[in-house]
C-alpha positions as CSV (number, residue, x, y, z in Angstrom):
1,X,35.2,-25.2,27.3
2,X,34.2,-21.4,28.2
3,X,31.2,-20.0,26.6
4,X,31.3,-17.0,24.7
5,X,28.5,-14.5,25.8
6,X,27.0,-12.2,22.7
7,X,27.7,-8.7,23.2
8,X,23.3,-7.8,23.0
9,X,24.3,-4.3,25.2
10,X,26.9,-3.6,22.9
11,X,24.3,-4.6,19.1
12,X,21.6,-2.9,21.4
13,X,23.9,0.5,21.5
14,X,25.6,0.1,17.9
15,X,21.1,-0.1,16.7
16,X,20.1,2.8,18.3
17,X,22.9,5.1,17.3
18,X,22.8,3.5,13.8
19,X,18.9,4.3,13.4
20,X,19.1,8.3,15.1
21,X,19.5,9.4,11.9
22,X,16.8,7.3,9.9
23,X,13.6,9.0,8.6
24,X,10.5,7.6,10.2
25,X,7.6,7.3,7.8
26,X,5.2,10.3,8.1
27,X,2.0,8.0,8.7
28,X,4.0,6.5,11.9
29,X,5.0,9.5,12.8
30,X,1.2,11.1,12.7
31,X,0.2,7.9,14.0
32,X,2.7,8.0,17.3
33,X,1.8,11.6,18.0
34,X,-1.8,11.9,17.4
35,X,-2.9,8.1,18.1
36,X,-6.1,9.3,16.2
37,X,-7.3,6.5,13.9
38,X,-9.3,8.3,11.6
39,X,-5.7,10.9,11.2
40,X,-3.9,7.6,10.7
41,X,-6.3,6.5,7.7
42,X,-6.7,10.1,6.2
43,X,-2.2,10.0,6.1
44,X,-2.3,6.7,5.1
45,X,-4.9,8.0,1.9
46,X,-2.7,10.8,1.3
47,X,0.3,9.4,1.3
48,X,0.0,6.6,-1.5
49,X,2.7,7.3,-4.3
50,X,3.7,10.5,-2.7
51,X,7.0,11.9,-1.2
52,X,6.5,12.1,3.0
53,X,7.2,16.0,3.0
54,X,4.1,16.2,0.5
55,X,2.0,13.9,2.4
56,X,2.9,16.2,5.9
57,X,2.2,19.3,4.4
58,X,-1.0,18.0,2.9
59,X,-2.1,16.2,6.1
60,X,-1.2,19.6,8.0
61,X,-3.5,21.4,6.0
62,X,-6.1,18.9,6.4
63,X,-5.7,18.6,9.8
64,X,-6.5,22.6,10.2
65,X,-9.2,22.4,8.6
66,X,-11.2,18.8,9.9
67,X,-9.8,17.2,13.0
68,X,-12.7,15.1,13.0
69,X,-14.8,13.2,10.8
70,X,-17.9,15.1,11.3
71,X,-15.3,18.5,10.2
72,X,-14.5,16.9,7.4
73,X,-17.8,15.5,6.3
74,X,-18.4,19.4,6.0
75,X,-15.4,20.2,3.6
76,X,-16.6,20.3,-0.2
77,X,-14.9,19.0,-2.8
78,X,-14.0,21.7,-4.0
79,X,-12.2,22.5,-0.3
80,X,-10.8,19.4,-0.1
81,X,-9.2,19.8,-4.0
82,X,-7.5,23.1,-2.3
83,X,-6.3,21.3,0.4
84,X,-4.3,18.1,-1.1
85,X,-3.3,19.7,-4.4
86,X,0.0,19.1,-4.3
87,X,-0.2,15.1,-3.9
88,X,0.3,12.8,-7.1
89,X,-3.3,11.8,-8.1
90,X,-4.8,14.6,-5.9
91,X,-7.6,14.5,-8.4
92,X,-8.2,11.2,-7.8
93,X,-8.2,11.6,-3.6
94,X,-11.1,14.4,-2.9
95,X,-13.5,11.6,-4.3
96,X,-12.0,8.4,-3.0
97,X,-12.1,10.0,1.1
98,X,-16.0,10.3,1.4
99,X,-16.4,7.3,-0.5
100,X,-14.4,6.0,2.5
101,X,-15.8,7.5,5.4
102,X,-19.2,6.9,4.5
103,X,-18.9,3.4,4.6
């Protein structure tokens, strides 16, 4: 009796031209490109209930203005309001981030 050998080059190849075309969640891709945990955590705040290009533009905009936590501490509310305005909530998300990082 012959045994039939499974085609894994030939799945392998049909998955990764299948997937080219997929969007990748904008906290992996922010986590793949910066590998900064504290970037990772502020996307990952951002981005609840909100469209990925929203979250992007928001976390650019951040990201100009604290790229670290002691940058951020800084920001005012006010600053941070003007930063994230566009995200669902975004009243809500000025207050909940140094709630965060000062734990």
């Amino acid at each position: 009796m012959k045994k039939e050998v499974f085609p894994i080059e030939f799945v392998i190849t049909a998955l990764e031209q299948e997937v080219v075309d997929y969007a990748v969640p904008v906290v992996d891709l922010i986590a793949a490109q910066t590998k900064d945990p504290l970037k990772v955590l502020l996307a990952t705040i951002l981005s609840a209930r909100t469209k990925d290009e929203v979250t992007a533009a928001a976390a650019k905009r951040l990201f100009a203005k604290a790229d670290s936590l002691e940058a951020l501490e800084r920001l005012s509310l006010e600053e941070l309001e003007k930063i994230i305005y566009l995200l669902v909530f975004f009243g809500i998300r000025p207050n909940i981030l140094p709630t965060y990082l000062r734990s």
